[in-house]
N, C-alpha and C positions, 0 to 999 in steps of 0.2 A: 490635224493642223489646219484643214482647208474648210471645216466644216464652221456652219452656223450654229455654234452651240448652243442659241439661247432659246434658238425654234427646234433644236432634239429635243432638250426638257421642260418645253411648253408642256405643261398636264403632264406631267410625268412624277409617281407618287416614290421609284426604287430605282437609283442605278447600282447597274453592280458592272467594275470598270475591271474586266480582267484584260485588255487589250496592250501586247506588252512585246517589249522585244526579247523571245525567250534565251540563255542557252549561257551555261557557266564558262564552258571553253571561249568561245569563241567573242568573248568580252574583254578579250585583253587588248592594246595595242591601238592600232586605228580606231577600230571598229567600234569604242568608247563612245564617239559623237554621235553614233546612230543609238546606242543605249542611252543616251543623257537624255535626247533629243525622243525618244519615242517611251520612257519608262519615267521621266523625272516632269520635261518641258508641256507634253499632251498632257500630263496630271493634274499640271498647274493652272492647263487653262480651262480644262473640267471642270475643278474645285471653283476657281474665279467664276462660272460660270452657271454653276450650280447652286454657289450662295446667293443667286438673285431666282431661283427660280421657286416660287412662292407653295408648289402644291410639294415639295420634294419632303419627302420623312425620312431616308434613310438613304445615304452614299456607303455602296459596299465595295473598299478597294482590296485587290487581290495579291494580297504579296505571296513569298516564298520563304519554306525553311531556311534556303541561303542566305536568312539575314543574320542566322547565330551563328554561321562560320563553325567552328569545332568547338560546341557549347560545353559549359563545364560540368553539367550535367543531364544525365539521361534517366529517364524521357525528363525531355527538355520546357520548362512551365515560361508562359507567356512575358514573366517579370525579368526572365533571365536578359542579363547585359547584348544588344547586339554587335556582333563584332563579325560579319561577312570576310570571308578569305577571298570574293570573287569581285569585279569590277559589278559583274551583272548583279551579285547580294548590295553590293553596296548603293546600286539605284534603286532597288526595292527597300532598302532600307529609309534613303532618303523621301520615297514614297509615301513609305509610313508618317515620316516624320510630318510630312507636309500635310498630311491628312489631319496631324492631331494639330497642326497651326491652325485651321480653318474649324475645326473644331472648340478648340480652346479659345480664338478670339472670334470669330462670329456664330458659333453655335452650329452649325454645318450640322447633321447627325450622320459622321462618320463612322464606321467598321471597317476593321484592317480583318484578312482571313489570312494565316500563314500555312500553302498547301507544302505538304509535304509527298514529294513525287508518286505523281499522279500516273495510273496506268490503264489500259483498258482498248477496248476497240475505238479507231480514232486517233489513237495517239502520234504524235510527232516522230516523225520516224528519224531524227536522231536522237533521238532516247533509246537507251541500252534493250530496254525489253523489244522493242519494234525492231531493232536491228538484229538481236541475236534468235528472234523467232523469223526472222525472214531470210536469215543463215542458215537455218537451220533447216527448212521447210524447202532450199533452193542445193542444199548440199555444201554450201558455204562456209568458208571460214568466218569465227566471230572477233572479232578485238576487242580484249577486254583489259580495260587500264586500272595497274594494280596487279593485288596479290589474290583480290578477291575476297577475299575476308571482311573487306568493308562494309560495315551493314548500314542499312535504312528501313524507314517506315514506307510502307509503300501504300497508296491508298487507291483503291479501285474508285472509276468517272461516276459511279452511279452514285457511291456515299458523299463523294466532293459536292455533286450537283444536289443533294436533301439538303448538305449542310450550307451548302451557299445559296439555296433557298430560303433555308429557315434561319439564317445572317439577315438578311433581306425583310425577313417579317417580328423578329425577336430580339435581333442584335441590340446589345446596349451602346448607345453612343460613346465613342472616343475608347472603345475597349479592341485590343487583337483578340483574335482566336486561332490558337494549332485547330488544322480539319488532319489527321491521320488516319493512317490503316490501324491503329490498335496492335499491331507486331512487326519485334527487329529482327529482320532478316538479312543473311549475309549474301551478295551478288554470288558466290559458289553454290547457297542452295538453292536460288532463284533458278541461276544456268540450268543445276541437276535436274529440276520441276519440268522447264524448256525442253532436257534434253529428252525426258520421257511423254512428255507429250509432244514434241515432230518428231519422233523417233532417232533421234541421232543429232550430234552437234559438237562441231571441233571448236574448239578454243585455242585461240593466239594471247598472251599476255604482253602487255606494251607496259611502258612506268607510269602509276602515275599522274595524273595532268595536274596543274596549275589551279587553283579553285576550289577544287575537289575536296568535299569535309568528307573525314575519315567515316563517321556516324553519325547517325539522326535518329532520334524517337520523339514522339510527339505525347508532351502531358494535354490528352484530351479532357481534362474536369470541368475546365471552365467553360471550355464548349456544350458538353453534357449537361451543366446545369444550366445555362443562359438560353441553347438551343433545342435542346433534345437530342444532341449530335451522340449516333452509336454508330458504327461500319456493321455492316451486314454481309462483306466481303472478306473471305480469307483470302490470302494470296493463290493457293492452287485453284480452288474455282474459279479466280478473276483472272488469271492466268490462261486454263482452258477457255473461258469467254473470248479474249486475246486472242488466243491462234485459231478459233473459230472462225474469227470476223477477216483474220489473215487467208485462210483460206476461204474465205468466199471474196475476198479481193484478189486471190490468185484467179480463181473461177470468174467472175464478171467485176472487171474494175469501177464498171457504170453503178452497178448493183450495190457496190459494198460503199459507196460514198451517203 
């Protein structure tokens, strides 16, 4: 908001804008204004900011699968209707939109990327996996909302970051793309993966929350042929990566950053 945007994208030939206020829960209520204001308002004045900047080829903005809400179909292809259950889908949504205005009337060369939950060493530690492998690891109980059965695509940091690379060098203008893990997994088999690599893991079940889509799968095609986009990650390899990296931020917190 305080920045001089028109000397960041002096000579600058790719943005790619993942800077966003993350989190499905905690989008409801007050806390809206800081989602408007940091997912919708910074975008605008990017985009404004970007279509003067002369060397620019390619704005890559970073949305989320919670713009399909509980899509009507799975795996879910990029043309489907969006329809976000969550305040925070609903800015990412509007994100999108605003990308293809600057697109459609100034020629901008935008790409939208829809990540589908993203996992790995680094991750935000209120996210399900960072919290029930640090449950787990510490003797902890985990909360888990729902029945569990819920599935999603889950995509390991290392295929996000190829595909949001090659967004940045191949992406066609004014098109989204799903970046996914390539398999739907249910949060029950994820925990059992968890519970056998820290050795043990209680689970507590809570209802539910607000937001929340029941399932997610991602139609990678059109990323595959525009990008080259494949995952290279199954979920239990990128999972033991995970609690690797967990353990050595137990061992030297300086170390594991």
């Amino acid at each position: 908001m305080d920045l001089d945007l028109g000397a960041v994208l002096a000579d600058t030939d790719i943005v790619f804008h993942l800077a966003a206020q993350a989190g499905v829960r905690a989008s409801w209520g007050q806390s809206f204004d800081v989602y408007t204001q940091l997912n919708v308002t910074v975008l605008q004045r990017l985009l404004e900011a970007a279509r003067h900047a002369k060397s620019l080829k390619r704005f890559v903005f970073v949305s989320s699968s919670s713009v399909y809400g509980d899509a009507e179909a799975l795996p879910t292809s990029e043309d489907q209707i969006l329809r976000p259950v969550s305040p925070y889908g609903a800015t990412k949504a509007l994100g999108e939109h605003l990308c293809y205005l600057y697109f459609r009337n100034y020629d901008l060369p935008t790409v939208t990327l829809r990540y589908f939950s993203v996992y790995g060493p680094r991750q935000r530690p209120d996210m399900a996996f960072y919290r029930a492998i640090a449950a787990g690891l510490a003797g902890h109980e985990f909360v888990l909302f729902g029945d569990g059965n819920q599935t999603r695509d889950f995509t390991f940091v290392s295929d996000i970051v190829k595909g949001t690379i090659a967004s940045g060098l191949n992406g066609v203008s004014g098109r989204a793309y799903n970046l996914g893990g390539g398999e739907r997994v249910s949060m029950l088999e994820v925990l059992e993966t968890i519970r056998r690599e820290v050795g043990g893991l209680e689970v507590r079940h809570e209802p539910s929350q607000r937001g929340d889509a029941r399932d997610t799968a991602a139609d990678i095609s059109r990323a595959a042929a525009d990008l080259g986009y494949e995952p290279e990650w199954d979920l239990e390899r990128g999972l033991h990566e995970q609690v690797l990296w967990h353990q050595s931020l137990a061992r030297s917190p300086v170390a594991a950053r």
